[in-house]
TORNU-817856 format. One record per atom (N, C-alpha, C, O): x, y, z; atom name; chain; residue in one letter. Coordinates in steps of 0.02 Angstrom, whole numbers. Atoms other than C-alpha are relative to their C-alpha. Example, Ala and Ser with C-alpha at 12.3 -4.5 7.8 and 13.67 -1.06 7.14 Angstrom:
<rs>
<r x="45" y="-59" z="0" vexvex="N" gupa="A" loke="A"/>
<r x="615" y="-225" z="390" vexvex="CA" gupa="A" loke="A"/>
<r x="45" y="60" z="0" vexvex="C" gupa="A" loke="A"/>
<r x="97" y="59" z="33" vexvex="O" gupa="A" loke="A"/>
<r x="-42" y="-59" z="-3" vexvex="N" gupa="A" loke="S"/>
<r x="684" y="-53" z="357" vexvex="CA" gupa="A" loke="S"/>
<r x="-39" y="55" z="37" vexvex="C" gupa="A" loke="S"/>
<r x="-14" y="110" z="45" vexvex="O" gupa="A" loke="S"/>
</rs>
This chain:
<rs>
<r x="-51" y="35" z="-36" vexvex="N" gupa="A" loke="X"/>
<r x="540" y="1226" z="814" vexvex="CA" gupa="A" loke="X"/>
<r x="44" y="52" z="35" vexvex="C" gupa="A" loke="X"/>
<r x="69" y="100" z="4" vexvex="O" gupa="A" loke="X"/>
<r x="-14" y="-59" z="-17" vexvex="N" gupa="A" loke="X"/>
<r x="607" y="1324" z="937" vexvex="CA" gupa="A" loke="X"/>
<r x="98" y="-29" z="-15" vexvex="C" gupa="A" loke="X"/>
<r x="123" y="-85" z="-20" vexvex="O" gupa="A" loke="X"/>
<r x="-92" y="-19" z="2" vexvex="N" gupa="A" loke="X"/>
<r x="825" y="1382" z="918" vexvex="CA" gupa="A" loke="X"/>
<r x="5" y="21" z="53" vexvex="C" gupa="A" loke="X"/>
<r x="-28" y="69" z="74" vexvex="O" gupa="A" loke="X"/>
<r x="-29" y="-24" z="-80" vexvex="N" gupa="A" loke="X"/>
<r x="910" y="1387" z="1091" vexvex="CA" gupa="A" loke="X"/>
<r x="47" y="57" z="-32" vexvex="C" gupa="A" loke="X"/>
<r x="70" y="53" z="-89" vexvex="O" gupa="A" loke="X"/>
<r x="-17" y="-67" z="-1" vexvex="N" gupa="A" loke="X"/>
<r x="986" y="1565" z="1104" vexvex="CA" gupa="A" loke="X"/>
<r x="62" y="-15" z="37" vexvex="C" gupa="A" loke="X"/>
<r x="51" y="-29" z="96" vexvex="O" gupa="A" loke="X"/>
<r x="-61" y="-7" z="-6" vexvex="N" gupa="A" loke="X"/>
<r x="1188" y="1555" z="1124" vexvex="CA" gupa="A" loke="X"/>
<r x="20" y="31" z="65" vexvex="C" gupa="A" loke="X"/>
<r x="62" y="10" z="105" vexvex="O" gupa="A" loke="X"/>
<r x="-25" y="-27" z="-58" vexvex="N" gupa="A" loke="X"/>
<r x="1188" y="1681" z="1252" vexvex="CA" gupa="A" loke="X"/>
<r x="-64" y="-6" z="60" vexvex="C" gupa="A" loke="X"/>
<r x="-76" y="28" z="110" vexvex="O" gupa="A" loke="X"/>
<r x="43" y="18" z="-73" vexvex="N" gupa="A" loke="X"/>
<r x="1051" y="1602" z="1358" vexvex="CA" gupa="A" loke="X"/>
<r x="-73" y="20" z="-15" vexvex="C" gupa="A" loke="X"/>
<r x="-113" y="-25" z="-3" vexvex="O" gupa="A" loke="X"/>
<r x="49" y="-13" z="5" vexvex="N" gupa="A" loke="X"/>
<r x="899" y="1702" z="1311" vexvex="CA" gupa="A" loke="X"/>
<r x="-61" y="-41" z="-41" vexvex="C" gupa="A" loke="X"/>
<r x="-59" y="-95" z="-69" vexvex="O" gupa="A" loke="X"/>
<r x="53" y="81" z="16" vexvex="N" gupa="A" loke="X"/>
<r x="720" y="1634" z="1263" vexvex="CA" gupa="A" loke="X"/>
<r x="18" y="-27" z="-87" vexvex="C" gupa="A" loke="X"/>
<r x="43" y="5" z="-134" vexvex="O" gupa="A" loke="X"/>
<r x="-9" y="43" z="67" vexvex="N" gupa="A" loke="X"/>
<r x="731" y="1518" z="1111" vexvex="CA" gupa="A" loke="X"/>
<r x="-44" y="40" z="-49" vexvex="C" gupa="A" loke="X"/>
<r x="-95" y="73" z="-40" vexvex="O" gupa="A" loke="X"/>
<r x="17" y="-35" z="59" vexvex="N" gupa="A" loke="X"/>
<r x="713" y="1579" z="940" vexvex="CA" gupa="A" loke="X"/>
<r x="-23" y="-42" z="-42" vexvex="C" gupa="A" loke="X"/>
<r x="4" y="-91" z="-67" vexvex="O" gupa="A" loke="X"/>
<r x="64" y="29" z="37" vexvex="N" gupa="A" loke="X"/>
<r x="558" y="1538" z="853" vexvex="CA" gupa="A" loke="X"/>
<r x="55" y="-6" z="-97" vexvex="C" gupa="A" loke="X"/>
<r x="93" y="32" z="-125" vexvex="O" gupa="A" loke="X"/>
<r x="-31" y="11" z="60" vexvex="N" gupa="A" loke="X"/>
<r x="612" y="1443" z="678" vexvex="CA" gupa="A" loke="X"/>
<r x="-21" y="-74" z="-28" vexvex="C" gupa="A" loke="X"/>
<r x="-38" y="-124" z="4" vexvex="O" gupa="A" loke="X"/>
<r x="21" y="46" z="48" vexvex="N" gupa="A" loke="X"/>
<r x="576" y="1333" z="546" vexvex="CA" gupa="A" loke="X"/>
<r x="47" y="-73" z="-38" vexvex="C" gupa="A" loke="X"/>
<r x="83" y="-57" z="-85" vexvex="O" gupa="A" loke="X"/>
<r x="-52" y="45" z="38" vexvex="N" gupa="A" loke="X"/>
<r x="676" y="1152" z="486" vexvex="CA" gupa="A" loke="X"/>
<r x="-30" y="-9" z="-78" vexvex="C" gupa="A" loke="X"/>
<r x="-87" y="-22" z="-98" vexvex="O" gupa="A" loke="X"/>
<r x="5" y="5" z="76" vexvex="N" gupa="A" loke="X"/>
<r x="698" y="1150" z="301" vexvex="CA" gupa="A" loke="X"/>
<r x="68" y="-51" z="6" vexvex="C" gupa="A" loke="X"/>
<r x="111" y="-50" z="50" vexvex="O" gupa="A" loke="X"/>
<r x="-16" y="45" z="8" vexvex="N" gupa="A" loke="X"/>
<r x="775" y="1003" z="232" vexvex="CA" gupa="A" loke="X"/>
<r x="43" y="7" z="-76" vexvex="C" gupa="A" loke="X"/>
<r x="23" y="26" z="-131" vexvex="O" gupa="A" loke="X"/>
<r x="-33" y="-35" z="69" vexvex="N" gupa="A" loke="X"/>
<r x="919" y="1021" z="110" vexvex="CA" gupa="A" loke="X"/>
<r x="11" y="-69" z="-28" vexvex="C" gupa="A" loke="X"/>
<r x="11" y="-113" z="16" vexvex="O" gupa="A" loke="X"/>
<r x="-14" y="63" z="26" vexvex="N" gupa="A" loke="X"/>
<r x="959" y="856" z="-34" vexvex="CA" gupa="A" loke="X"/>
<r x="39" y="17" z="-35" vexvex="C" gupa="A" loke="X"/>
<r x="42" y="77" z="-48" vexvex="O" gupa="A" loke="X"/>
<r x="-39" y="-2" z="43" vexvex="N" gupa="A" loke="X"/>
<r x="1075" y="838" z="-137" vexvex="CA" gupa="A" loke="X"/>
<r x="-11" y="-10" z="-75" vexvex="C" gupa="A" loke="X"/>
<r x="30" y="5" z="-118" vexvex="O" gupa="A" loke="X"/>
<r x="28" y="-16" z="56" vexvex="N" gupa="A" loke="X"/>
<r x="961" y="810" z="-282" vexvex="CA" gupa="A" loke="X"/>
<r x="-77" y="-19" z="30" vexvex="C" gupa="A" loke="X"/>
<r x="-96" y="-46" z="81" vexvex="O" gupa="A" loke="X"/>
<r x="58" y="2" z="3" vexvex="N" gupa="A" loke="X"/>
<r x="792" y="816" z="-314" vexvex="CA" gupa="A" loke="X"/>
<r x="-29" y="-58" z="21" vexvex="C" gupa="A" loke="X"/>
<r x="-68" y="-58" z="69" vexvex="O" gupa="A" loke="X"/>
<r x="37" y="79" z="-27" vexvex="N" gupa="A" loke="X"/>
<r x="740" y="621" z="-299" vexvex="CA" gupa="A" loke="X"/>
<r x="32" y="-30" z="42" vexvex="C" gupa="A" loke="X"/>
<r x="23" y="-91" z="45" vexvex="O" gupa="A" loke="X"/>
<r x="-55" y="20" z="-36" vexvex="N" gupa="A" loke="X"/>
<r x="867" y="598" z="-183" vexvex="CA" gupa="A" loke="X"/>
<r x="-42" y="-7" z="75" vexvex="C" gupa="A" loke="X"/>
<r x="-18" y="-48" z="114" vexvex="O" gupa="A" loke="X"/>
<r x="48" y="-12" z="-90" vexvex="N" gupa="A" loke="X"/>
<r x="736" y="629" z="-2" vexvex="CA" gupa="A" loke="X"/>
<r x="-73" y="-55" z="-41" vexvex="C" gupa="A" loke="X"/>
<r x="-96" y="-61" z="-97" vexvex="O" gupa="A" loke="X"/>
<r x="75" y="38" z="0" vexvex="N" gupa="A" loke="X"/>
<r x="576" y="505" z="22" vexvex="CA" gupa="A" loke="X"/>
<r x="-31" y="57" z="-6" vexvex="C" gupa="A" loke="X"/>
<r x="-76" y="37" z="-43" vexvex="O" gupa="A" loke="X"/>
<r x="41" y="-32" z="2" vexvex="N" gupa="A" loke="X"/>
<r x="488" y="681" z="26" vexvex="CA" gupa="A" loke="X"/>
<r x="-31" y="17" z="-59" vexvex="C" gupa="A" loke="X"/>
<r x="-83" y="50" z="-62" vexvex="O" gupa="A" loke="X"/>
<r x="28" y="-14" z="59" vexvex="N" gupa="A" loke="X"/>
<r x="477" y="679" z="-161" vexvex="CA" gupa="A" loke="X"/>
<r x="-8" y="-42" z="-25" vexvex="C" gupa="A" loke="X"/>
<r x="-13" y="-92" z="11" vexvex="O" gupa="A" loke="X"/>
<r x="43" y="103" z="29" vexvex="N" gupa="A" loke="X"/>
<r x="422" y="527" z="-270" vexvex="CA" gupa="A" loke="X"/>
<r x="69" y="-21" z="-48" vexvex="C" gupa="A" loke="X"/>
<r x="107" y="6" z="-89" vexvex="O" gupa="A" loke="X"/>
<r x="-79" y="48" z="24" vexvex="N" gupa="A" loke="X"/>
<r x="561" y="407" z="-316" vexvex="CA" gupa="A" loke="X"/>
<r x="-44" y="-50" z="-55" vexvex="C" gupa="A" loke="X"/>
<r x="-94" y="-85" z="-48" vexvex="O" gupa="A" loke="X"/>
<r x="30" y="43" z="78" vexvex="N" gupa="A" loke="X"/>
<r x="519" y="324" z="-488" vexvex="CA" gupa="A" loke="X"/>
<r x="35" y="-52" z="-14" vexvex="C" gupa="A" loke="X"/>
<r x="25" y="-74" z="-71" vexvex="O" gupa="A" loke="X"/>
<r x="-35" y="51" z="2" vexvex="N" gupa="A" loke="X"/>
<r x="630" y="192" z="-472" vexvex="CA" gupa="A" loke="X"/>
<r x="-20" y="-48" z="-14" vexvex="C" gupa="A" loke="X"/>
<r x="-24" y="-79" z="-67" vexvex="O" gupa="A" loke="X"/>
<r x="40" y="70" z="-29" vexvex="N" gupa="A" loke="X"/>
<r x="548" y="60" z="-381" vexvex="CA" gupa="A" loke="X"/>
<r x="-63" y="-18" z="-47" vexvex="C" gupa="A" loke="X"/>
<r x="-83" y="-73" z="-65" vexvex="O" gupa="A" loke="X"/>
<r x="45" y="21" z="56" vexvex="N" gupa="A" loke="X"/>
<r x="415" y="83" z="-498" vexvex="CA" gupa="A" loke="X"/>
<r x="-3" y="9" z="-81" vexvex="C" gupa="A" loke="X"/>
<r x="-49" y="17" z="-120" vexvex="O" gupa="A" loke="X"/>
<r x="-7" y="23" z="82" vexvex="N" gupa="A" loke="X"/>
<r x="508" y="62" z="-668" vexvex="CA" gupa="A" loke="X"/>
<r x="34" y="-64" z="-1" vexvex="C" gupa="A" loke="X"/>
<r x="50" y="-93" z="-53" vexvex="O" gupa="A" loke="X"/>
<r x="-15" y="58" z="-1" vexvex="N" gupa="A" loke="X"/>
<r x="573" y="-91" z="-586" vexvex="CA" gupa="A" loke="X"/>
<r x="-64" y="-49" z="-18" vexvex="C" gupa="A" loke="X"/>
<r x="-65" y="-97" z="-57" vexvex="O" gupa="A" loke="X"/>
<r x="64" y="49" z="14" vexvex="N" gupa="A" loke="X"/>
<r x="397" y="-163" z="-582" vexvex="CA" gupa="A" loke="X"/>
<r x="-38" y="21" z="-36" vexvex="C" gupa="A" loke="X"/>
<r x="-97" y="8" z="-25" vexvex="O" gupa="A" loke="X"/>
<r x="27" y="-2" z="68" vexvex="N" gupa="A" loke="X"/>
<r x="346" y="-107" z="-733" vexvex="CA" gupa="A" loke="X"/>
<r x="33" y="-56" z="-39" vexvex="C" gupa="A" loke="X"/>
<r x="1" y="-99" z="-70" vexvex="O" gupa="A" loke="X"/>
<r x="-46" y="32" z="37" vexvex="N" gupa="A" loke="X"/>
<r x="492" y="-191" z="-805" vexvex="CA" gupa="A" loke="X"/>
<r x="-7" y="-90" z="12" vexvex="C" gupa="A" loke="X"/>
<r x="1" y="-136" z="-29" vexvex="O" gupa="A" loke="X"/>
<r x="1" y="73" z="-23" vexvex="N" gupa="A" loke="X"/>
<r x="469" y="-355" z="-711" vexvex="CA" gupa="A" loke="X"/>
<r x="-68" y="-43" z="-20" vexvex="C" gupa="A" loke="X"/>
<r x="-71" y="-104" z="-28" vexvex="O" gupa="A" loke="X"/>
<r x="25" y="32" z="13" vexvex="N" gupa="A" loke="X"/>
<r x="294" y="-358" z="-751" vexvex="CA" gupa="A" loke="X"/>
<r x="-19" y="-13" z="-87" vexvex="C" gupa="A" loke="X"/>
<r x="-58" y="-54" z="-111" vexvex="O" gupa="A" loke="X"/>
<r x="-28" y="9" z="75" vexvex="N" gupa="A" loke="X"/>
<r x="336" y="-344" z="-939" vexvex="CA" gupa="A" loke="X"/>
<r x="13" y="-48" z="-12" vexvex="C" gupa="A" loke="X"/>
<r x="-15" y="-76" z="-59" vexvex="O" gupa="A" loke="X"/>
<r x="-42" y="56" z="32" vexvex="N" gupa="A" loke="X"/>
<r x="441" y="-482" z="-945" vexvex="CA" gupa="A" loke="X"/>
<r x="-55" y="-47" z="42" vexvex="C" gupa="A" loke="X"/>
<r x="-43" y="-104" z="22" vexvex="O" gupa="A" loke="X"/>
<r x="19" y="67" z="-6" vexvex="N" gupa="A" loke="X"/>
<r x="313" y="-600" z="-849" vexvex="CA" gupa="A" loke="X"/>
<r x="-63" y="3" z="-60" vexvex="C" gupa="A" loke="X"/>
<r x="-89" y="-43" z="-91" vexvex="O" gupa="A" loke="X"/>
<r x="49" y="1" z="88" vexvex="N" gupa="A" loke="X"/>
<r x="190" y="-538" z="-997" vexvex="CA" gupa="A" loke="X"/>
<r x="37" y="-34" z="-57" vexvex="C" gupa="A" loke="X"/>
<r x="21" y="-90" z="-77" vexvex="O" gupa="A" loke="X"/>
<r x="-21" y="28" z="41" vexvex="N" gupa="A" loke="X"/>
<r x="293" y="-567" z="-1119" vexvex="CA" gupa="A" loke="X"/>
<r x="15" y="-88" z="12" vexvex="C" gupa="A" loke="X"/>
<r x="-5" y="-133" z="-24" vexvex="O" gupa="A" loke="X"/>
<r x="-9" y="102" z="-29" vexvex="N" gupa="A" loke="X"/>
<r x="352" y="-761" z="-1026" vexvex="CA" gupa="A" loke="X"/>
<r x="-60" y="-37" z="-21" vexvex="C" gupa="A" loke="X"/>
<r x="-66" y="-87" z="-57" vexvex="O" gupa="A" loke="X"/>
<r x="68" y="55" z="15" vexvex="N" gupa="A" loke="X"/>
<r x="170" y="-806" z="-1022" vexvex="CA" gupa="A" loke="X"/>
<r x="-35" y="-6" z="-60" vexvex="C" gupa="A" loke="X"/>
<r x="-65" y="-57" z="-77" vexvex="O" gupa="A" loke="X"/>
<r x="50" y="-23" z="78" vexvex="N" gupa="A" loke="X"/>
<r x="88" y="-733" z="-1197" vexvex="CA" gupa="A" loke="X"/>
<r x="30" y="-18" z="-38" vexvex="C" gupa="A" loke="X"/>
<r x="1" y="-61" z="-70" vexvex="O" gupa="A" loke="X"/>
<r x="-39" y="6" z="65" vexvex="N" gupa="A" loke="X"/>
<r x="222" y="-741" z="-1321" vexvex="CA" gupa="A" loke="X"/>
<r x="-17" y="-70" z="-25" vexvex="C" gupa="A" loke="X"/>
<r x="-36" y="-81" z="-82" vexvex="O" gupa="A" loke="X"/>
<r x="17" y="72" z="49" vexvex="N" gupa="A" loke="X"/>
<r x="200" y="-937" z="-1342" vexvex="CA" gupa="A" loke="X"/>
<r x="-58" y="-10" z="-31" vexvex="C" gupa="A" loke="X"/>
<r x="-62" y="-37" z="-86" vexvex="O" gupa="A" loke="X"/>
<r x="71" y="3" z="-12" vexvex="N" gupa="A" loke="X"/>
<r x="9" y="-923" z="-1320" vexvex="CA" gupa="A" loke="X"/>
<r x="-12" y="32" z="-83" vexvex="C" gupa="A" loke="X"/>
<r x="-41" y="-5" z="-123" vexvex="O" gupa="A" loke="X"/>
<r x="20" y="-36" z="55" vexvex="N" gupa="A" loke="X"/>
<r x="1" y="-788" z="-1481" vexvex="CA" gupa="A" loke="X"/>
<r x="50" y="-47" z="-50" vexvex="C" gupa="A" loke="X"/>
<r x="28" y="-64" z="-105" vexvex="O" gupa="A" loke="X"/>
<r x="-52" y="41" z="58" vexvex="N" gupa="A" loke="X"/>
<r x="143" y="-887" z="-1577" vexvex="CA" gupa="A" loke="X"/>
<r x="-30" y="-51" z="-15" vexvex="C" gupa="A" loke="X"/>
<r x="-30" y="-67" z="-75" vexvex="O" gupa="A" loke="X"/>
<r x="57" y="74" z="10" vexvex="N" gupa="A" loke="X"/>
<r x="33" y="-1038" z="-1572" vexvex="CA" gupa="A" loke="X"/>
<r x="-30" y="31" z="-59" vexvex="C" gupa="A" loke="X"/>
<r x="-24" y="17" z="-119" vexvex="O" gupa="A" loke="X"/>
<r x="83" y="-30" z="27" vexvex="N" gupa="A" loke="X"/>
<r x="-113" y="-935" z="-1630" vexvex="CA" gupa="A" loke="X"/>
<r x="30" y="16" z="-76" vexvex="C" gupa="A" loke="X"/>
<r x="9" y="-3" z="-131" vexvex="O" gupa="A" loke="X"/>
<r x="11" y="-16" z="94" vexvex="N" gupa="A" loke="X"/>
<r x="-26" y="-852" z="-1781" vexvex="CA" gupa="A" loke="X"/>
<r x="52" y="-47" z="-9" vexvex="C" gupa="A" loke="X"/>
<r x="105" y="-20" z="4" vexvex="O" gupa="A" loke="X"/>
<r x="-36" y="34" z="29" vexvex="N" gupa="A" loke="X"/>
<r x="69" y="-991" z="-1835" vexvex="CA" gupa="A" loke="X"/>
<r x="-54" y="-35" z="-14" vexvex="C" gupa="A" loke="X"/>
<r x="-40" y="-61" z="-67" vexvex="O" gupa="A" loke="X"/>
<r x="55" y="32" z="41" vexvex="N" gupa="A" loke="X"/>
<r x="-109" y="-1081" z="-1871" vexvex="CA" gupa="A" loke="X"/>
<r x="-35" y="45" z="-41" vexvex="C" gupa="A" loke="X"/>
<r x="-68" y="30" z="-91" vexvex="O" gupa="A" loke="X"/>
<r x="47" y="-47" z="60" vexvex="N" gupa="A" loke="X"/>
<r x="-178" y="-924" z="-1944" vexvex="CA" gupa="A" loke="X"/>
<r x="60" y="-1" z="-82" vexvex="C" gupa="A" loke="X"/>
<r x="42" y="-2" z="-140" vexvex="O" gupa="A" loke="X"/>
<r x="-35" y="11" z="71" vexvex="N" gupa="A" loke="X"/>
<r x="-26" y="-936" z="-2073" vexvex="CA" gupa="A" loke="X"/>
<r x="11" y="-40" z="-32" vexvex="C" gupa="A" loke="X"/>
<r x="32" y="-27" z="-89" vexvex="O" gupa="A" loke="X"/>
<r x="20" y="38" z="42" vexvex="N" gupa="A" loke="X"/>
<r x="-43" y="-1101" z="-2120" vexvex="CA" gupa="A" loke="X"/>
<r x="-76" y="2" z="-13" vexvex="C" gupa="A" loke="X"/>
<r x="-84" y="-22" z="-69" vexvex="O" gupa="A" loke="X"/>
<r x="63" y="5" z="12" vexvex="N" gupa="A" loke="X"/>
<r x="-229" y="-1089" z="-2125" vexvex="CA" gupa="A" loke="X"/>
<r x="9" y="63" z="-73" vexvex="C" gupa="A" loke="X"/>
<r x="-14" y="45" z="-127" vexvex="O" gupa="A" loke="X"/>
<r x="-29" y="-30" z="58" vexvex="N" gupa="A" loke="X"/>
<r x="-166" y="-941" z="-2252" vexvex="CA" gupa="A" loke="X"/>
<r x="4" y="-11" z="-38" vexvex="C" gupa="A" loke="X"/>
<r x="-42" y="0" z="-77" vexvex="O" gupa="A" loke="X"/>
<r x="-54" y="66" z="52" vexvex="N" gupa="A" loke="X"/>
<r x="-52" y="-1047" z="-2363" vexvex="CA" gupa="A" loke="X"/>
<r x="-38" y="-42" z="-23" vexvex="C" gupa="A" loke="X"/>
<r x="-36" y="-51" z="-84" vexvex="O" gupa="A" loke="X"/>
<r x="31" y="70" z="20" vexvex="N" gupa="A" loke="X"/>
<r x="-175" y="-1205" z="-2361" vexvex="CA" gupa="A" loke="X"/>
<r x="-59" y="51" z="-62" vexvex="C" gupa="A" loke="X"/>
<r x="-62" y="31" z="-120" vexvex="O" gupa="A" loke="X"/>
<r x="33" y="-57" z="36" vexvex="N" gupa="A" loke="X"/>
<r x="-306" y="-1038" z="-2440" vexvex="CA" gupa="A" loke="X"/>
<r x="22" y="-4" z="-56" vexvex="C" gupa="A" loke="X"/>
<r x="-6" y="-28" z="-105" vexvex="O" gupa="A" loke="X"/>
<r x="-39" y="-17" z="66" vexvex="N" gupa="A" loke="X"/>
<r x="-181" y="-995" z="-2557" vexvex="CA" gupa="A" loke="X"/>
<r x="-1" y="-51" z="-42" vexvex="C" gupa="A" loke="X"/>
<r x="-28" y="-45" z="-97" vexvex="O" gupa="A" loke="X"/>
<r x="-3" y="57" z="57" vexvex="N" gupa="A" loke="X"/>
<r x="-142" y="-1175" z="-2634" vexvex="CA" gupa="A" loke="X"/>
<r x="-64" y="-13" z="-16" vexvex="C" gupa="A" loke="X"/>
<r x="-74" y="-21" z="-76" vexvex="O" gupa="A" loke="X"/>
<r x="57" y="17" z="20" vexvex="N" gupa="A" loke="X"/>
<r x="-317" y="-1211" z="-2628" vexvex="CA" gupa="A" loke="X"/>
<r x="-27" y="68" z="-56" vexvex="C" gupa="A" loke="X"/>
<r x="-61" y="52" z="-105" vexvex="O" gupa="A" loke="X"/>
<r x="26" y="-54" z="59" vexvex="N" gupa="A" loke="X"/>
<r x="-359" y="-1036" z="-2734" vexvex="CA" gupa="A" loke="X"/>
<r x="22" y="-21" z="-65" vexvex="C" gupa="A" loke="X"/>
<r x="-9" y="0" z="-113" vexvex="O" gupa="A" loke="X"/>
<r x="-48" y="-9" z="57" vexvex="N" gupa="A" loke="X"/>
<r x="-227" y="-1098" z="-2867" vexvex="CA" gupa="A" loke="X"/>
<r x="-27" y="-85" z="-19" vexvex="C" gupa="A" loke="X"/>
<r x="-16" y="-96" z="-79" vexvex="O" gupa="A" loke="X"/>
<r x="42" y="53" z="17" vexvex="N" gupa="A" loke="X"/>
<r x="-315" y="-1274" z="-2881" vexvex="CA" gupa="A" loke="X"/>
<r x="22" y="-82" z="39" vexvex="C" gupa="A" loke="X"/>
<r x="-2" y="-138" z="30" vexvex="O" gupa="A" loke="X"/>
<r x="-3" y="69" z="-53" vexvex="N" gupa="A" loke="X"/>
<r x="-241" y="-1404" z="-2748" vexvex="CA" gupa="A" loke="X"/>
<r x="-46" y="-18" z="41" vexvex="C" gupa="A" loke="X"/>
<r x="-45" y="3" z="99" vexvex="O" gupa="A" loke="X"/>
<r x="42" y="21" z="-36" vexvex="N" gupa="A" loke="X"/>
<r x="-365" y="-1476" z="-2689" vexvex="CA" gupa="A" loke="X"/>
<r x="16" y="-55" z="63" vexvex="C" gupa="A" loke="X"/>
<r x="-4" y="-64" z="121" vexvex="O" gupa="A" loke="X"/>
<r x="-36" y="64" z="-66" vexvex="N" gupa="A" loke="X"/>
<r x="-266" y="-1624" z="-2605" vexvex="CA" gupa="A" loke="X"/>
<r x="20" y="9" z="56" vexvex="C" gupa="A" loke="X"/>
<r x="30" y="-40" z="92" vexvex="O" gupa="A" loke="X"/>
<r x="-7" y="-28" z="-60" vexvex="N" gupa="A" loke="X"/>
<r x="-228" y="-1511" z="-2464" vexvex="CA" gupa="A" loke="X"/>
<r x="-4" y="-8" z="66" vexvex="C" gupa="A" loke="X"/>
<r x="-33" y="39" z="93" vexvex="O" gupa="A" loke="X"/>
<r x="29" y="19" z="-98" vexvex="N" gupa="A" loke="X"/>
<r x="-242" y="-1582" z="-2263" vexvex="CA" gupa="A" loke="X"/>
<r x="40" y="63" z="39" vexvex="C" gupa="A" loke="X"/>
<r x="95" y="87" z="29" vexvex="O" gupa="A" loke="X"/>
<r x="-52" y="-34" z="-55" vexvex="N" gupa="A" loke="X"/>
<r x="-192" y="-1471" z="-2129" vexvex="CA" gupa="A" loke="X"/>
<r x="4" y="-51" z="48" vexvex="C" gupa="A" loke="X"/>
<r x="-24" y="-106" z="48" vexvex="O" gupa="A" loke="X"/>
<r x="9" y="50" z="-56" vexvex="N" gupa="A" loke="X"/>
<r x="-149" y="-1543" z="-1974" vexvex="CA" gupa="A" loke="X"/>
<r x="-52" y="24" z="55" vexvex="C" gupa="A" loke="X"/>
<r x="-52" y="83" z="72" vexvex="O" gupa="A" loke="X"/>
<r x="47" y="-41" z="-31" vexvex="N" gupa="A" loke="X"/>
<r x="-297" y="-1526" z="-1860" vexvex="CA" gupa="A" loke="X"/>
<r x="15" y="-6" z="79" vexvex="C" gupa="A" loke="X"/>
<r x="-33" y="-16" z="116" vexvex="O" gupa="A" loke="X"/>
<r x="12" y="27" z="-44" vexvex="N" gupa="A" loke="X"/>
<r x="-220" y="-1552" z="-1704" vexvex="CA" gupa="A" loke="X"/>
<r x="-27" y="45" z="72" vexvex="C" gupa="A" loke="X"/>
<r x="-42" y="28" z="129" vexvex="O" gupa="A" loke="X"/>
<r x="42" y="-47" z="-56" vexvex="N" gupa="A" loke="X"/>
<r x="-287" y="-1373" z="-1626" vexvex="CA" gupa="A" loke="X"/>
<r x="-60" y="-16" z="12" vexvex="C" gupa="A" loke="X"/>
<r x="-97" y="-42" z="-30" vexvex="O" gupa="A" loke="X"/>
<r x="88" y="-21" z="-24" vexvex="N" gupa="A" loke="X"/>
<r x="-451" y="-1353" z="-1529" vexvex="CA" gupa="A" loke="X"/>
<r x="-44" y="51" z="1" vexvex="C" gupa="A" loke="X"/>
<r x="-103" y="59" z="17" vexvex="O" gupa="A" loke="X"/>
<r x="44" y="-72" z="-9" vexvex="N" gupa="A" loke="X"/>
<r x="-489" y="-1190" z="-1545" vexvex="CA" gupa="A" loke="X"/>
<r x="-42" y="16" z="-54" vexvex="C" gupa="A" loke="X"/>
<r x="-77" y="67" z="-53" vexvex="O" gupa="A" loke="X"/>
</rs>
């Protein structure tokens, strides 16, 4: 990039360097921001959609547990409710 010369003469051959005020502060270096926002966002739509889905699941594996247990100890009279499909 050429530097115009003060007192007229030919332009002085030179280089732009780019000064910041911190490190992640210029697009020229990688900004981690934007992508601990959407980490974060897609966290929480994991968690939104799964959490009920697995709470289902082990809340039949722990009565299916329990109904085990009384039945080891000699209740036989035992029903679960069957109203899963899986």
């Amino acid at each position: 990039m050429p530097i115009p010369d003060p007192e007229g003469r030919t332009p002085i051959r030179g280089t732009l360097l780019i000064a910041a005020k911190t490190f992640y502060g210029t697009p020229l270096f990688f900004d981690y921001k934007p992508w601990l926002v959407a980490l974060g966002t897609v966290m929480a739509i994991f968690a939104l959609c799964w959490l009920p889905f697995i709470r289902g699941l082990t809340r039949s594996i722990s009565q299916i547990t329990r109904a085990t247990e009384q039945i080891s100890q000699g209740n036989f009279e035992l029903q679960l409710k069957d109203t899963r499909r899986d």
